[in-house]
C-alpha positions as CSV (number, residue, x, y, z in Angstrom):
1,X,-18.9,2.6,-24.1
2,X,-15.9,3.1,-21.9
3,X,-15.9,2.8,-18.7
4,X,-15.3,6.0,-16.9
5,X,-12.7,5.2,-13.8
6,X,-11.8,7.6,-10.8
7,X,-8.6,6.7,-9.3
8,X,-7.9,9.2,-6.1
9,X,-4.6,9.6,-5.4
10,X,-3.1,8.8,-8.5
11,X,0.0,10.4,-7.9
12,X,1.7,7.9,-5.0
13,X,3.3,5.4,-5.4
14,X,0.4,2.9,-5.2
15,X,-2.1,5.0,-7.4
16,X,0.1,5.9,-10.1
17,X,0.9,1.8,-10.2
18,X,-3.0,1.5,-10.8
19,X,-3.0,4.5,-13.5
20,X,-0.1,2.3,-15.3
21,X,-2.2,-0.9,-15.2
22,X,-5.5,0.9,-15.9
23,X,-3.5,2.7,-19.1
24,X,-3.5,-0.4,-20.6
25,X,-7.2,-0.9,-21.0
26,X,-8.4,0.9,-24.1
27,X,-12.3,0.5,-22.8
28,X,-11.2,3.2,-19.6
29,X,-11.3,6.5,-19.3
30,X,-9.3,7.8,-16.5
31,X,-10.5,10.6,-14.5
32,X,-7.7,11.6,-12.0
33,X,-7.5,15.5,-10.5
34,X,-3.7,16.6,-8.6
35,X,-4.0,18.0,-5.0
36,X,-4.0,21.4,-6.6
37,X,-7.7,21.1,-8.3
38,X,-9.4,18.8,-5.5
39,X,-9.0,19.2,-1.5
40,X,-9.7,15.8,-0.6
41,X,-10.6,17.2,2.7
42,X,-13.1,19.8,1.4
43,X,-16.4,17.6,1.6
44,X,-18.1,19.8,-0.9
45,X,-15.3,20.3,-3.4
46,X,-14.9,15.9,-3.3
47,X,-19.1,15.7,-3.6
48,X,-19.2,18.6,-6.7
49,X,-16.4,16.4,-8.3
50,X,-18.0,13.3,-8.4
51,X,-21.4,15.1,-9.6
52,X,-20.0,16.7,-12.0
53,X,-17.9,13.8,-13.5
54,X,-20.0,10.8,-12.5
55,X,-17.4,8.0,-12.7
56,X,-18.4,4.3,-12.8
57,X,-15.7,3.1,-10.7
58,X,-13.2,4.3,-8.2
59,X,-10.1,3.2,-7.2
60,X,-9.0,5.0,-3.4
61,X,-5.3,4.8,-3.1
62,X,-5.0,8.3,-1.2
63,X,-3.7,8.7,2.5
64,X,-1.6,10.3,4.8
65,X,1.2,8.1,4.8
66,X,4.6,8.7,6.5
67,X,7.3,6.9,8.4
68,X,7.9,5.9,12.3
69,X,8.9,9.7,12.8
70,X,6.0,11.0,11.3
71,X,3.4,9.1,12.7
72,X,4.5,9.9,15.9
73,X,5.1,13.7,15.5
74,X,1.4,14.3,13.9
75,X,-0.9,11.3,15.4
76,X,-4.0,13.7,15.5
77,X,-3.5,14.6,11.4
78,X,-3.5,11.2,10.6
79,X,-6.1,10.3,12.2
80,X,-8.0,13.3,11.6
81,X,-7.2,13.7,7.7
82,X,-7.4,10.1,6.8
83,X,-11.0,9.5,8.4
84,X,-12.2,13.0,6.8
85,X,-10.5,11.6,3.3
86,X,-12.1,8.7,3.4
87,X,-15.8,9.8,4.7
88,X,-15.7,12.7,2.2
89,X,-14.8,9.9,-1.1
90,X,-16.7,7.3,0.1
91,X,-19.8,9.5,0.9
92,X,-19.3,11.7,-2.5
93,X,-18.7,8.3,-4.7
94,X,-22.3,6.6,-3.1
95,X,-24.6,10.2,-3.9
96,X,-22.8,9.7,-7.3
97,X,-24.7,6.3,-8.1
98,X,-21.2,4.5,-7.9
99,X,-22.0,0.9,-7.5
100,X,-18.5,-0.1,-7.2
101,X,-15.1,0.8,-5.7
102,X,-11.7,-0.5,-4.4
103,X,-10.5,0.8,-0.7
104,X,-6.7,0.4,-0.1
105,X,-5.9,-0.5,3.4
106,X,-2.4,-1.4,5.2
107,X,-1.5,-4.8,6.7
108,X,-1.0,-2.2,10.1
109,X,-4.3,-3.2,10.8
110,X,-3.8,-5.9,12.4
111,X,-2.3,-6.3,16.0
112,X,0.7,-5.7,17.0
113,X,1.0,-9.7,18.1
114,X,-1.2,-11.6,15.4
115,X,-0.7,-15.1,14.8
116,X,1.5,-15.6,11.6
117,X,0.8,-15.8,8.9
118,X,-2.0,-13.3,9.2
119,X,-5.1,-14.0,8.0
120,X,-8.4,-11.9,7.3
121,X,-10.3,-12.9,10.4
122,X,-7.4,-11.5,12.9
123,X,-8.6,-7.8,12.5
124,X,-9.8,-6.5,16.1
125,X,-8.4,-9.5,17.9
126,X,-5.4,-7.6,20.1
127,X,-4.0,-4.3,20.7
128,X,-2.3,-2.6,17.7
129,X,1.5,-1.5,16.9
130,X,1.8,1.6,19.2
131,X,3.6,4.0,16.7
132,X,0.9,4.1,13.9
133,X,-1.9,3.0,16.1
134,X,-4.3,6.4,14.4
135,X,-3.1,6.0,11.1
136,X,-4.1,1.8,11.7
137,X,-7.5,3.4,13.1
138,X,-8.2,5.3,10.3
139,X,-7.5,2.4,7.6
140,X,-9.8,0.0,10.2
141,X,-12.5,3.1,9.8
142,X,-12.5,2.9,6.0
143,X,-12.9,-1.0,5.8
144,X,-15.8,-1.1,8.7
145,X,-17.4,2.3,6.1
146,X,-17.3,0.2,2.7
147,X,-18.8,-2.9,4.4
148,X,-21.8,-0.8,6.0
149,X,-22.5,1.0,2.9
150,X,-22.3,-2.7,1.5
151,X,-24.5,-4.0,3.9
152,X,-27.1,-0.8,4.2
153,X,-27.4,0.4,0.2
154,X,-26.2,-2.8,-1.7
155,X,-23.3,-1.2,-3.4
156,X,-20.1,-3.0,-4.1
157,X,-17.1,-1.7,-2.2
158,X,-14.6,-3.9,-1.9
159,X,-11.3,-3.5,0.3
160,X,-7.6,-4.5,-0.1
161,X,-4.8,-4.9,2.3
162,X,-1.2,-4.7,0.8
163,X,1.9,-6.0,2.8
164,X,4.8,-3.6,2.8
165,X,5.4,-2.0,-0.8
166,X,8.3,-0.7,-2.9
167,X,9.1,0.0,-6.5
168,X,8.7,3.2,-8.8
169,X,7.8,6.5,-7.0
170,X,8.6,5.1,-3.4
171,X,9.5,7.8,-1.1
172,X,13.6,8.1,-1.1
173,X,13.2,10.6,2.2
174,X,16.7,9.3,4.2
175,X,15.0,10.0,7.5
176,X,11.4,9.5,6.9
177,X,11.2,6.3,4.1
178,X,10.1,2.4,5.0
179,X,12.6,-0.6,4.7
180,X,13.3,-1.0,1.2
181,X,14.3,2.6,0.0
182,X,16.5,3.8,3.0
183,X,18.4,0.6,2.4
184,X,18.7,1.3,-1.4
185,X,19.6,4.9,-0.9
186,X,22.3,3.6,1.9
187,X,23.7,0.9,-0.6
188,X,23.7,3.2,-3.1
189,X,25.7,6.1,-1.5
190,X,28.1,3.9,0.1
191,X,28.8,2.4,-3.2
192,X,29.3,5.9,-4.8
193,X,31.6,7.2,-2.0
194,X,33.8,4.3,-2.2
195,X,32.4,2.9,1.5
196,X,34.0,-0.5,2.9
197,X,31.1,-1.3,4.7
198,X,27.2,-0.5,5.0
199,X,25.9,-1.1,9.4
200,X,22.3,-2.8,9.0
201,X,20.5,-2.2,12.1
202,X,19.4,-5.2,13.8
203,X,20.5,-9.0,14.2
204,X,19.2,-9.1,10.6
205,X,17.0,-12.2,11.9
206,X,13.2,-10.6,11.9
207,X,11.6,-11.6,8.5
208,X,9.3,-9.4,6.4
209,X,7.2,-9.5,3.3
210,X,7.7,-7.4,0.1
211,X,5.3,-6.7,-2.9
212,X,6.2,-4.7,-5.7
213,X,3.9,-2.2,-6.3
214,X,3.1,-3.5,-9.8
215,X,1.8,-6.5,-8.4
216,X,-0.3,-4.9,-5.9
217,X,-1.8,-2.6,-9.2
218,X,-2.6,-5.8,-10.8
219,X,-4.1,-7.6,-7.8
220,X,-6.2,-3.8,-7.0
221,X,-7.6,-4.6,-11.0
222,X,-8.0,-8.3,-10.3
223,X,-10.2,-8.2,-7.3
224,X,-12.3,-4.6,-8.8
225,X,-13.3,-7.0,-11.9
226,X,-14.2,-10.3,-10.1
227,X,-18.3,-10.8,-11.0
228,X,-20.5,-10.5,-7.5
229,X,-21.0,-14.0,-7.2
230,X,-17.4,-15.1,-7.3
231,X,-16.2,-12.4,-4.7
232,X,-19.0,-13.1,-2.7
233,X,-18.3,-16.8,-2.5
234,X,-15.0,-16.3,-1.7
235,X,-15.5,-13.6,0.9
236,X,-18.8,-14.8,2.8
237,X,-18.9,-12.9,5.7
238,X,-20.1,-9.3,4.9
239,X,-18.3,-8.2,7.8
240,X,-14.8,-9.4,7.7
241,X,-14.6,-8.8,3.9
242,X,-11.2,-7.4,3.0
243,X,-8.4,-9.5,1.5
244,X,-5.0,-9.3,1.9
245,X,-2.4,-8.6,-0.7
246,X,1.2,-10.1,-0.6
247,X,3.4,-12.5,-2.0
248,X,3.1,-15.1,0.7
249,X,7.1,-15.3,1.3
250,X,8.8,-13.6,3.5
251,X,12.6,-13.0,3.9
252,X,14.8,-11.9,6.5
253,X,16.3,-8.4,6.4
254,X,20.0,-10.5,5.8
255,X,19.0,-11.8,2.7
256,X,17.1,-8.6,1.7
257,X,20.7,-6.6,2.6
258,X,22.4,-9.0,0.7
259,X,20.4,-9.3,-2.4
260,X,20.1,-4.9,-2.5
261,X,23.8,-5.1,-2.2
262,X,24.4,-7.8,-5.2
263,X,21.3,-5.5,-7.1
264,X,23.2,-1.8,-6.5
265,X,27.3,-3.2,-7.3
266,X,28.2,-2.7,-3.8
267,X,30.9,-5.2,-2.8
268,X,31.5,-4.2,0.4
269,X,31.2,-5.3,4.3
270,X,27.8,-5.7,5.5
271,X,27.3,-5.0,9.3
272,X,24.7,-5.7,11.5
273,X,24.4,-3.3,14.8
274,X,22.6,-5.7,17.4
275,X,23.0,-2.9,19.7
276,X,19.6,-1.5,17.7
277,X,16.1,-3.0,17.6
278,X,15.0,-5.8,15.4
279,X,11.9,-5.0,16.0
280,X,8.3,-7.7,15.2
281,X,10.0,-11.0,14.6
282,X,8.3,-11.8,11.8
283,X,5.3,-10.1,9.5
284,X,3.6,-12.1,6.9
285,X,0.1,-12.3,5.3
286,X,-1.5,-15.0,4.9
287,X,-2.9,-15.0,1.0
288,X,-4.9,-17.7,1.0
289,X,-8.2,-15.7,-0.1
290,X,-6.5,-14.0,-2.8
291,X,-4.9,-17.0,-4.0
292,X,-8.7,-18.8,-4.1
293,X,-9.7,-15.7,-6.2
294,X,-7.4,-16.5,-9.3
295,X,-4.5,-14.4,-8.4
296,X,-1.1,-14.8,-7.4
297,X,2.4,-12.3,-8.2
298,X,4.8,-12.1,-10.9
299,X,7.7,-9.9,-9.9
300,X,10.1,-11.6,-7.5
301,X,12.7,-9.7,-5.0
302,X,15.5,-9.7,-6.8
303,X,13.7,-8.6,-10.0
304,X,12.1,-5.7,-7.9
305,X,14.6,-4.6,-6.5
306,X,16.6,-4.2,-9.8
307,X,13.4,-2.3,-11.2
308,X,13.4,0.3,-8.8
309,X,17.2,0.9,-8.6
310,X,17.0,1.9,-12.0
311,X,14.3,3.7,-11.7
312,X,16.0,5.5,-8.5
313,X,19.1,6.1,-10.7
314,X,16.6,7.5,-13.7
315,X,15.3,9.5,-11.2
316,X,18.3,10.7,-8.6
317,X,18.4,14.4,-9.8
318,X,14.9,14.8,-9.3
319,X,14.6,12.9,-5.7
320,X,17.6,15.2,-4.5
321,X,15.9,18.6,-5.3
């Protein structure tokens, strides 16, 4: 009998990434509903849902997400709407009788000044990164709800936290997008328009961690199909139980400028403003739980990064209108 899986938010980035991996299964059924046929913020709409279709697992990739800009404009929404989100699934999926699901986190849970590489055990050990400080709140909320609905009724909600993500269906918004696609779209114009150079804001010394979002899709099934016991051994405290999911490298946002500009044809100047911010030196997870769980990823920068540009360029008209 096939198993019958509910992956919320399947249309991001990061859910339709899972939906992809999950397609391949011939033993799942998919169960996925747009924003238009289920308010994730109406409590009874999410509860009637999960009555109606009782699914045996759930994958919850859905949040408010935005950029710098964003977070700062709307604090109160994401806090607000991603705690209601997540009470409303998490609530709805447990009165369903579902025994086990998969809660997607952000590595901007930990503080702002965490030893690095960061490991599991630094969550709630400093003060956070001001700018998304509620959004960080909210994702802290949703861990510290799967582990007491672990601890109080025995179910089996597990939690993962993904370093910073690219690949198909990022968000191309030139104002309002994370590292990887602003610099693509920059790259890519300039190299359209003939530029002689692309400005880089920064030194280009701070280092950072990317994961395609393929690779975070396969680690999301990985960890979701690891027996009890195994997970369990791995993860032993009950109450510091999520694991983080990266690649373990990090580069520095030179090389990352100069391997988008090799991966885009741009053969141009590269200039680096150090009149701007560079921001956390460095930002790395530390993997080491994941890696003791049998999983490790494929897809390497340069390979990424080609992926998504032709995905971009597959997708340009569309992203523009």
């Amino acid at each position: 009998m096939a198993t019958r899986i509910f992956v919320v938010g399947h249309k991001g980035m990061v859910g339709s990434a899972i939906v992809r991996q999950l397609s391949k299964d011939p033993e799942v059924t998919l169960l996925l509903a747009a924003r238009s046929e289920l308010d994730l913020k109406d409590g009874a709409a999410v509860h009637a849902y999960m009555q109606l279709h009782k699914p045996d697992r759930v994958f919850f990739a859905a949040a408010r997400v935005g950029g710098i800009l964003a977070n700062n404009s709307y604090p109160a929404e994401f806090i607000a709407d991603n705690l209601v989100i997540q009470s409303n699934v998490i609530q709805a999926a447990y009165d369903a009788g579902v025994h086990k699901l998969l809660f997607l986190g952000s590595s901007c849970i930990y503080p702002q000044l965490a030893k690095q590489p960061m490991s599991e055990d630094c969550l709630l050990t400093g003060t956070l990164e001001p700018t998304n400080e509620p959004y960080a709140i909210a994702k802290i909320a949703g861990i510290k709800m799967c582990e007491s609905y672990n601890r109080q009724y025995g179910v089996d909600y597990r939690c993962v936290m993904p370093t910073n993500l690219y690949g198909q269906n990022d968000n191309f918004h030139p104002q309002n997008s994370h590292v990887i696609p602003a610099m693509m779209l920059r790259f890519h114009e300039a190299k359209i328009t003939s530029a002689q150079r692309v400005v880089v804001w920064g030194t280009g010394k701070p280092m950072r961690e990317f994961l395609h979002v393929d690779d975070l899709a396969a680690a999301c099934v990985h960890v979701m199909n690891l027996p009890h016991v195994q997970f369990t051994a791995a993860v032993p405290n009950p109450m510091c139980s999520h694991i983080n999911v990266g690649t373990g490298r990090d580069v520095t946002i030179a090389e990352l400028a100069n391997t988008m500009a090799r991966v885009v044809g741009f053969e141009g100047d590269i200039e680096f403003d150090t009149s701007k911010p560079d921001g956390t030196p460095r930002k790395l997870l530390d993997v080491c739980r994941l890696s003791s769980l049998g999983w490790q990823y494929s897809v390497d920068l340069k390979q990424g990064l080609e992926m998504t540009y032709q995905w971009f360029l597959d997708n340009s008209d569309e992203l523009r209108s």
